[in-house]
Every structure is written in structure tokens, then in C-alpha cells.
Backbone as ProteinMPNN parsed JSONL, in Angstrom:
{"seq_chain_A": "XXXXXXXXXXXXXXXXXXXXXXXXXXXXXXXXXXXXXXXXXXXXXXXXXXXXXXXXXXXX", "coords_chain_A": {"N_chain_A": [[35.882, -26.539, 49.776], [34.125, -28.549, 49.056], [31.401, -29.527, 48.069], [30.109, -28.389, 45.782], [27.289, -26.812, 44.388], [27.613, -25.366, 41.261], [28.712, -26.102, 38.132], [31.819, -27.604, 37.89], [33.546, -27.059, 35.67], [33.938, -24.107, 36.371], [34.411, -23.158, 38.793], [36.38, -22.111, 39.225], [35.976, -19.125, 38.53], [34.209, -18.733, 40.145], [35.44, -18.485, 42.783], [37.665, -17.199, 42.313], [36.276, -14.642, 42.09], [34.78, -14.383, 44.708], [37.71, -13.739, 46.373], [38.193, -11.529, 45.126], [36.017, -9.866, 46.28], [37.117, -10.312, 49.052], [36.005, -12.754, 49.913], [36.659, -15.422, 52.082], [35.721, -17.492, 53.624], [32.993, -19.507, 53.761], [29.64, -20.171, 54.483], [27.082, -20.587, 53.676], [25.348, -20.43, 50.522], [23.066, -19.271, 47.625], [20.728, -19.99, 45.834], [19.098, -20.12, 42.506], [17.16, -21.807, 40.189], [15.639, -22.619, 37.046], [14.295, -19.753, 37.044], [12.646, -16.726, 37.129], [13.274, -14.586, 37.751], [15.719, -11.417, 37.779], [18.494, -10.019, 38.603], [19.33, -6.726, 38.857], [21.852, -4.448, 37.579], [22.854, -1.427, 39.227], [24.368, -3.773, 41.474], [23.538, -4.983, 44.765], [25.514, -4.313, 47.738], [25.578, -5.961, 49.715], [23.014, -8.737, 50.397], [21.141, -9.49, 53.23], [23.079, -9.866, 54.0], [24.73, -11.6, 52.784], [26.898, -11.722, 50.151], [27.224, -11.094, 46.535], [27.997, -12.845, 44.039], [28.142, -13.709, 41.301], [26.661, -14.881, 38.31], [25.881, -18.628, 37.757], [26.451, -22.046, 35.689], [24.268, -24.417, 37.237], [25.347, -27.524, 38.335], [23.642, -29.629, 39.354]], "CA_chain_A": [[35.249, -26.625, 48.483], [33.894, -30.257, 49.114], [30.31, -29.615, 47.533], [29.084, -27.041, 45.279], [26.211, -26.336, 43.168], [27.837, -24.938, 40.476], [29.562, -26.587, 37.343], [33.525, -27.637, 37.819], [34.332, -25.829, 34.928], [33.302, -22.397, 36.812], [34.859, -23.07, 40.308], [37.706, -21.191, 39.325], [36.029, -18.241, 37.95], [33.517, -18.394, 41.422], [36.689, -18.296, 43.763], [38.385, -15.476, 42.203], [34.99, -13.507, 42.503], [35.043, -14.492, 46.256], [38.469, -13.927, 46.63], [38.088, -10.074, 45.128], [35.123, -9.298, 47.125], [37.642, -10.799, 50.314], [35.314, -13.829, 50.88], [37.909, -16.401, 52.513], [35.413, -18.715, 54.112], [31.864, -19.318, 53.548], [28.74, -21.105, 54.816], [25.846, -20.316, 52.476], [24.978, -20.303, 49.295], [21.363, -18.578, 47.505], [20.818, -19.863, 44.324], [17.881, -20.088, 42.084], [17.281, -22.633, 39.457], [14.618, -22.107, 36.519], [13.765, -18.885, 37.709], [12.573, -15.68, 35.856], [14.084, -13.528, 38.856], [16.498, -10.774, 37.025], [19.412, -9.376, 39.25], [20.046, -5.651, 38.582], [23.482, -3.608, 37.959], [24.199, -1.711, 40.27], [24.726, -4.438, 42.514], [23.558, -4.187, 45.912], [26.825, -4.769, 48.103], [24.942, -7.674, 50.25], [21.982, -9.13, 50.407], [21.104, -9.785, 54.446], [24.648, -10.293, 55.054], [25.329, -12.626, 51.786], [27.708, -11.468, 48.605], [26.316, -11.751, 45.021], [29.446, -12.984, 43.327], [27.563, -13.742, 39.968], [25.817, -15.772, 37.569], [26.939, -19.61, 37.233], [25.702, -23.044, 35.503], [24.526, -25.343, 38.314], [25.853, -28.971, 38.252], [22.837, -30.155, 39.615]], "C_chain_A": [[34.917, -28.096, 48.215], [32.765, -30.056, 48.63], [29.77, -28.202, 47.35], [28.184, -27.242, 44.029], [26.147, -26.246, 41.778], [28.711, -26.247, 39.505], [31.095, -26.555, 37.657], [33.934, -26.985, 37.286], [33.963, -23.944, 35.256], [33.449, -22.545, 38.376], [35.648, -22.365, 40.111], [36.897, -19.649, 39.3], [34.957, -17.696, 39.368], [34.425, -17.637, 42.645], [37.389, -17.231, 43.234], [37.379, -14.634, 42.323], [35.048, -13.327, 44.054], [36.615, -13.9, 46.745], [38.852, -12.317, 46.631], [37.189, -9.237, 45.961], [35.444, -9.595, 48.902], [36.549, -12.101, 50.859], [36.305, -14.859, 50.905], [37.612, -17.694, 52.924], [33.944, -18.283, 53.75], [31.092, -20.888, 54.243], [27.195, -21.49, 54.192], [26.041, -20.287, 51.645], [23.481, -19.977, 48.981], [21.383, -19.178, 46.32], [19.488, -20.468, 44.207], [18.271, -20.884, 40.848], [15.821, -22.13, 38.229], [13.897, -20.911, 37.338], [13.469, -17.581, 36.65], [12.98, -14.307, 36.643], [15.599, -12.784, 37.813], [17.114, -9.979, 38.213], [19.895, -8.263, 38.199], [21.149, -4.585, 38.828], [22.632, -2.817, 38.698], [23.997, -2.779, 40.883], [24.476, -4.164, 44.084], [25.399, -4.962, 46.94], [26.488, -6.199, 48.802], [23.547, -7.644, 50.606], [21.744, -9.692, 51.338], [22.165, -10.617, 54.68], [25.277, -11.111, 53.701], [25.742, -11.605, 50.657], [27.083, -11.468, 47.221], [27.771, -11.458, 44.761], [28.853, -13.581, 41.873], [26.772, -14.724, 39.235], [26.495, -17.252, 37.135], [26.095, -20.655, 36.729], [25.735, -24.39, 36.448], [24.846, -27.054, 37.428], [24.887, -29.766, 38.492], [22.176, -31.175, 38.388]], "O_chain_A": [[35.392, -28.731, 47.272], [32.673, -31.275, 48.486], [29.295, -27.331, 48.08], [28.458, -27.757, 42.945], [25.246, -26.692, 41.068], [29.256, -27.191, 40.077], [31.626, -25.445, 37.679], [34.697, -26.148, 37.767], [33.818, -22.969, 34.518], [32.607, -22.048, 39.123], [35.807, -21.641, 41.094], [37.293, -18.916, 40.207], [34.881, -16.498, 39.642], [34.186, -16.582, 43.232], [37.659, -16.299, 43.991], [37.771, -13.578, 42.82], [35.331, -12.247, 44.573], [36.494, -13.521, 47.91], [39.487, -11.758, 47.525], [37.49, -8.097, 46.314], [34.656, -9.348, 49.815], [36.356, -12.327, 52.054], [36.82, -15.215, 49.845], [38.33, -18.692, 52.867], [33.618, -17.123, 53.497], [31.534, -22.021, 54.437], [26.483, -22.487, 54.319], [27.24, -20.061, 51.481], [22.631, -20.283, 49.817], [22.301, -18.76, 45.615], [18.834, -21.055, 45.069], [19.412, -20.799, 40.395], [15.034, -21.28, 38.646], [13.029, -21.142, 38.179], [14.005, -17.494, 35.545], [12.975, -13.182, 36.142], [16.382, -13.535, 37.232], [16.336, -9.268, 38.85], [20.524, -8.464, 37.161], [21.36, -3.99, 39.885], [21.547, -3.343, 38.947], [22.767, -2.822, 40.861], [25.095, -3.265, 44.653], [26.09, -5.928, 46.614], [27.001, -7.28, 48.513], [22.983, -6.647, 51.056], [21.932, -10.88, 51.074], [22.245, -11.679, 55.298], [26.505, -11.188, 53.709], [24.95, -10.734, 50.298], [26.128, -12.243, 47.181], [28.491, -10.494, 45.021], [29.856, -14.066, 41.349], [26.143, -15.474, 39.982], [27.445, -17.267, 36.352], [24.926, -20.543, 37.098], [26.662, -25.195, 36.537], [24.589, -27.458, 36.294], [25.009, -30.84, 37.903], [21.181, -31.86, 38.625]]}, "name": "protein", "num_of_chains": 1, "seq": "XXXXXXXXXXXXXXXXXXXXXXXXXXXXXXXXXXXXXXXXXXXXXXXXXXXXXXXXXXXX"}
């Protein structure tokens, strides 16, 4: 967890998402910035091999 995307205050709440869906290690990340792209429930389980673990505010 040496460089992420996301806001500090929402590493915790990323890693327990990962942690329920068993992700242990990772090498990617997808994320979209100003975007008008809308992710719909259900959830698909993965997206060409990648997780959707949820919505966060990037740090960027």
C-alpha cells in the first residue's frame, strides 16, 4: 500500500472491501476521474479479471 489513488481517509474502508471480496494482493487499479460513467447494482462479479470494490474520493 505504497501509492494509491484514493484519499487516506478511505484506505481503510478500500481494504476491508478487498479483504471481503478475498483480494490479498493486487496489481491494478481502474479508476475514472470526472466521468459521467454510472456503475449498476447488481454488480458484475469482475470486470476482465478486475474486482469493483466501490466508489472512493481520489487524492489526486
Amino acid at each position: 500500500m505504497n501509492d494509491v489513488v484514493i484519499d487516506r481517509d478511505e484506505i481503510n474502508s478500500a481494504v476491508k472491501e478487498c479483504t471481503k471480496l478475498g483480494i490479498v494482493t493486487a496489481n491494478a487499479v481502474f479508476y475514472l476521474t470526472d466521468s459521467d460513467v454510472i456503475i449498476k447494482k447488481p454488480y458484475k462479479e469482475n470486470y476482465n479479471g478486475l474486482k469493483y470494490i466501490g466508489i472512493y474520493n481520489s487524492s489526486l
